[in-house]
N, C-alpha and C positions, 0 to 999 in steps of 0.2 A: 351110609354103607354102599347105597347103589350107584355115588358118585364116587367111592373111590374102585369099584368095578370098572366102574367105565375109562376110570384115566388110564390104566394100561392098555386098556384096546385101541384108547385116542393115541397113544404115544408109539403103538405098533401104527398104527392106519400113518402117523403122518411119519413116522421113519419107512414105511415102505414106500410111501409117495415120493419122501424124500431121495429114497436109492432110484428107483425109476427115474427121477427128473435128472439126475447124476451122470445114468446112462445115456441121455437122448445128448444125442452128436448134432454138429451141423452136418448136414449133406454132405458126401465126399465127393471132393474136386476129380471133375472130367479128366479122363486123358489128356484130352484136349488143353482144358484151363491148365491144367497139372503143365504141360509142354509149353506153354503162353507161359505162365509165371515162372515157372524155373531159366528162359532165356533172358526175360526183363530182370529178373534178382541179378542172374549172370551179370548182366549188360551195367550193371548200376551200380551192384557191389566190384564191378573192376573200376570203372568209370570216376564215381564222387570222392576217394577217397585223393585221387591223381589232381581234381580240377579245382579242391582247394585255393591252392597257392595262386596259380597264374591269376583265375579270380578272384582275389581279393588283390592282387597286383592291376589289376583292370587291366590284364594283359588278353585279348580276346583272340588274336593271334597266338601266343601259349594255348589257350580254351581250346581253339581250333586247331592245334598239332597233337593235344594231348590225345584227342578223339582220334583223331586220324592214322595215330601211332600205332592205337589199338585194332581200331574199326575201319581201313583203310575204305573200303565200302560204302561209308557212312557218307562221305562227298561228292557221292554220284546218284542223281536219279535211276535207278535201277531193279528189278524187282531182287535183287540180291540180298538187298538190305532191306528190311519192310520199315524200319523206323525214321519219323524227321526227327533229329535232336536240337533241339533246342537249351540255351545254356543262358539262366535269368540272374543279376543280380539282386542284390537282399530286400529289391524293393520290387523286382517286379521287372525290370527293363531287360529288353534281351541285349546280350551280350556278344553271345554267336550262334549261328543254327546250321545246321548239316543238312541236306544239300543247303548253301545257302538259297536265300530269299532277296527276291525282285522286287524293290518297292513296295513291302507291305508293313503295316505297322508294325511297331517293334516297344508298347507299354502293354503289359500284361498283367498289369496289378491289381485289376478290377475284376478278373480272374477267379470265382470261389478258389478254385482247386488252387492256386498260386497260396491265394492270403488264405488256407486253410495248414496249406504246407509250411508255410514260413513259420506260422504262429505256433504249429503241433511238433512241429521239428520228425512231422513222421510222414515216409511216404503214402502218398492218396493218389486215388484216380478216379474217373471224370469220363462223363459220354458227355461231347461236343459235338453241333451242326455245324458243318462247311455252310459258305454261301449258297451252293448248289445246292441244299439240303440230306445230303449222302452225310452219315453217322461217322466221326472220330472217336478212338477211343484215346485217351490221354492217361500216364501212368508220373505221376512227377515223386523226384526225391531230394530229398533237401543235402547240398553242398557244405560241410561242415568245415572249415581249419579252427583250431586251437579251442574247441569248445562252441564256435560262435559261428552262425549258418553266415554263409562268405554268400548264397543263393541257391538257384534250381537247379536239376537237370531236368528236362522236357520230353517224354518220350511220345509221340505222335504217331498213328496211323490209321488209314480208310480201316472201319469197320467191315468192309468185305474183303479189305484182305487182309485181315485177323483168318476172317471164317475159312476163307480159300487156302493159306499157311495154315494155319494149327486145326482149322476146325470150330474156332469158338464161335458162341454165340452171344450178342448182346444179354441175354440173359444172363451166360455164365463170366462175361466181363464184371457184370454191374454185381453178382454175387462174391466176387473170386476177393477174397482176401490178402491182402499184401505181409501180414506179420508173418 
C-alpha cells in the first residue's frame, strides 16, 4: 500500500523536473553575436547557392566574378569588408580567395573545420592562430549543386576585428550557434 502512495508523488516529482528541464533555454545570443551571425547567414545564404556551378566547372574565374558581382568589396584589402573568402573544392583545395593570396599554400584538407564540413554537409566554425599568434575566427559552408557538396566557402577574419565591428567576443564566437 505505501508503495503505491509513493508512485504518484514519484510521477508528479519527476514530471515537474521534467517541465523545469523543458524550460531551461540556451543563453540568449548577444547583440553583438545576433549582428555577427545575421551578416555571415546573409553573406552565405546569397553566396553558396550562386558558386555551385562555376565550381564544379573548375571555373575559378566564374568563383571569382560570382563573388565580386555581389560583394564588389570582397577583392580589396580594406576595412570595408572584414572577411577573406575563400572558395575550397570537395576535397579541400582552394580554388579562389578574396583579396587574393601572395604565395601561400592553398591544401586545406587537413583542416578540422574543412573535413568536418564536407562530411556534415552543415555549416561549422573554427577559432584559428595566424603565424603571428593573433586569433581568426573561421565560419565555413558547404557548396551544394544537384544534391552533391561541389566544396566550401571560407569566411576568414582577425579576431579583433570581429570585437572592433560587431563587438564579439571570442567567447560568444566559440558559443554562437550557426543553425
Amino acid at each position: 500500500m505505501t508503495a503505491m502512495l509513493r508512485f504518484p508523488r514519484v510521477v508528479t516529482l519527476l514530471l515537474a523536473v521534467a517541465a523545469v528541464a523543458c524550460q531551461a533555454k540556451a543563453p540568449p545570443t548577444s547583440p553583438q553575436a545576433a549582428a555577427f551571425k545575421k551578416e555571415v547567414t546573409d553573406l552565405i545564404t546569397k553566396l553558396t547557392p550562386l558558386l555551385g556551378e562555376p565550381l564544379a566547372r573548375g571555373d575559378a574565374q566564374g568563383v571569382m566574378e560570382v563573388i565580386l558581382s555581389h560583394y564588389p568589396q570582397a577583392g580589396q584589402e580594406s576595412g570595408e569588408f572584414p572577411f577573406r573568402l575563400g572558395v575550397l573544392d570537395e576535397v579541400g583545395l582552394l580554388v579562389a580567395t578574396l583579396p587574393p593570396l601572395r604565395g601561400q599554400a592553398d591544401d586545406f584538407s587537413h583542416y578540422a573545420i574543412v573535413k568536418e564540413v564536407l562530411k556534415t554537409k552543415r555549416w561549422g566554425k573554427a577559432r584559428l592562430y595566424a603565424p603571428d599568434g593573433s586569433t581568426l575566427f573561421v565560419v565555413a559552408a558547404p557548396i551544394m549543386s544537384q544534391r552533391r557538396v561541389e566544396g566550401l566557402l571560407l569566411l576568414r577574419l582577425a579576431a579583433a576585428e570581429a570585437h572592433k565591428r560587431w563587438g564579439l567576443t571570442e567567447k560568444e564566437f566559440l558559443a554562437l550557434s550557426l543553425d
